[in-house]
Residue, then its C-alpha position, 0 to 999 in steps of 0.5 A: x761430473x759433480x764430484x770431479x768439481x767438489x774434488x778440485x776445490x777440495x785438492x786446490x784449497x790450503x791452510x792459511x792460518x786458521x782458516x782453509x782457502x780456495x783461490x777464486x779464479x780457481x773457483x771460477x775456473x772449476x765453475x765453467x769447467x762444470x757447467x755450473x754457476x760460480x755462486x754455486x761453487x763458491x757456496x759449495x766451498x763455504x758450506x764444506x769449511x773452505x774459504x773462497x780467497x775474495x772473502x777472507x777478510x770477511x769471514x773474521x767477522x760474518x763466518x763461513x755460516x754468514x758467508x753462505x747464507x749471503x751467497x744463498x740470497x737475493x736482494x733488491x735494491x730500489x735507486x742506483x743513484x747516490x745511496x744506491x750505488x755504495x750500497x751495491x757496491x758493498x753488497x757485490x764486495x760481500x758476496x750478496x749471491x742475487x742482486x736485483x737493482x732497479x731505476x728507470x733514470x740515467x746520469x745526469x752532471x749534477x751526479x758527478x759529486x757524489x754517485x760512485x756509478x757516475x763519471x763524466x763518460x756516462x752521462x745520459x745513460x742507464x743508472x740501472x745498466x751501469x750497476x749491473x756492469x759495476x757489480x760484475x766487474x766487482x764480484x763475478x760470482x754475484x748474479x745481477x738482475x737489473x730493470x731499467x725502471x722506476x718503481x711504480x705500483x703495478x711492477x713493486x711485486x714483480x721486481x721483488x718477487x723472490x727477495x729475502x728483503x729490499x733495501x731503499x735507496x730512494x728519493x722520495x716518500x711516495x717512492x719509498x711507500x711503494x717499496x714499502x707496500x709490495x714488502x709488507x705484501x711478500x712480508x720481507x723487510x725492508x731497509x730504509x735509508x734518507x740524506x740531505x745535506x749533513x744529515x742522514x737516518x737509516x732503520x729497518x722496517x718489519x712489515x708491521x712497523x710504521x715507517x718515520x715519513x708517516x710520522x713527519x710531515x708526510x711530504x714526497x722530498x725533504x731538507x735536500x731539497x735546500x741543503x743537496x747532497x755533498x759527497x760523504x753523506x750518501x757514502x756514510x748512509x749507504x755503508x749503515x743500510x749496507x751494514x744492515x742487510x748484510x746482518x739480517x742475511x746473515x743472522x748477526x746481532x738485533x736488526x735496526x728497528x729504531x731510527x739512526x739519525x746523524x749529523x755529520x756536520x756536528x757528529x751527533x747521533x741520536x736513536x729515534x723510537x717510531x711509535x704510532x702517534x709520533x717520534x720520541x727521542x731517547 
């Protein structure tokens, strides 16, 4: 039967250019008529130099390699809320193939602004639920994992258990410190994210980096607190943390390991070193 499956996405692909493609309903279509995972076909088809037709505008710049090696992963996604939900939104587009989303909250009025999963219809429900059913409307090859929990110190390894890396899309240090020690534990990265107001920061954490909420005030919330969060701030964060995972994924380029911190309301951009007594701009 495996060979009848690889024989049809090999019959079925064309030429377009200089790449070869493969229809993704004709991938979804040999998926069930095999038995197998859409995700597996779709990685079968990258790894033999065919195209799944979905990705095509992606391949220009990650390559069939990056695709593969995006379908072949899982990550985890700590908060389904405003940063959350742009980052599973590009990450399910991409074709990240094991997505595992967490967050115990559920919508609320203040989420409408800004929260791509919010819309007046569902309010007072899952966060968590609501991501799993985008990412799947979105890219049916992507897996979904979904806990409708908070991250605490006693679930952290259980939920990241077998994420090549976590991306924070949290709301709070102490939040994301708990992130942060169940990755240092599976010695996985984790991808940081924080907005309030006009201005937002994102860097890549390696287990042995010292993470910026160490190195300020240390407190649990921040600016927000006073400025909220307008629309396009979660949205332009999101796409640089998004950006981030997909690249270490996929092997593109050095990762983030200084501070990006932005200010919209004046487009300044500054990267931040994180040392171990304090932070110097360069």
């Amino acid at each position: 039967m495996s060979a009848s499956w690889h024989d049809i996405i090999e019959s079925q692909s064309f030429v377009s250019g200089k790449m070869r493609l493969i229809p993704w309903r004709i991938c979804r279509e040999t998926a069930e008529m095999a038995g197998i995972s859409p995700r597996e076909v779709e990685l079968w088809a990258c790894r033999n130099g065919i195209c799944p037709s979905r990705y095509e505008r992606s391949i220009g710049t990650l390559g069939l390699e990056g695709q593969a090696r995006l379908l072949s992963s899982r990550v985890a996604v700590a908060g389904c809320g405003g940063l959350g939900g742009w980052i599973i939104e590009i990450l399910a587009r991409t074709g990240v193939g094991k997505i595992v989303v967490a967050d115990g909250d559920v919508f609320s009025d203040n989420n409408l602004n800004r929260q791509m999963l919010c819309d007046e219809n569902s309010i007072g429900k899952s966060k968590a639920m609501a991501a799993k059913a985008r990412a799947q409307a979105v890219n049916g090859a992507v897996e979904i994992t979904a806990w409708n929990e908070f991250l605490t110190p006693d679930n952290a390894d259980r939920i990241l258990s077998g994420c090549q890396l976590a991306v924070d899309a949290l709301d709070g240090n102490n939040a994301r410190s708990i992130l942060l020690s169940a990755c240092r534990k599976l010695e996985i990265p984790m991808v940081h994210g924080a907005i309030g107001g006009f201005w937002g920061q994102c860097c890549v954490l390696l287990p042995e980096d010292t993470p910026p909420w160490e190195l300020a005030s240390g407190a649990d919330k921040g600016i927000e607190q006073l400025t909220g969060n307008p629309p396009f701030t979660p949205m332009f964060i999101a796409s640089i943390e998004a950006a981030e995972a997909i690249r270490l994924i996929a092997g593109i380029g050095e990762s983030l390991r200084k501070l990006l911190w932005c200010d919209l309301k004046n487009h300044e951009y500054y990267k931040v070193e994180l040392g171990t007594k304090g932070v110097i701009r360069n």
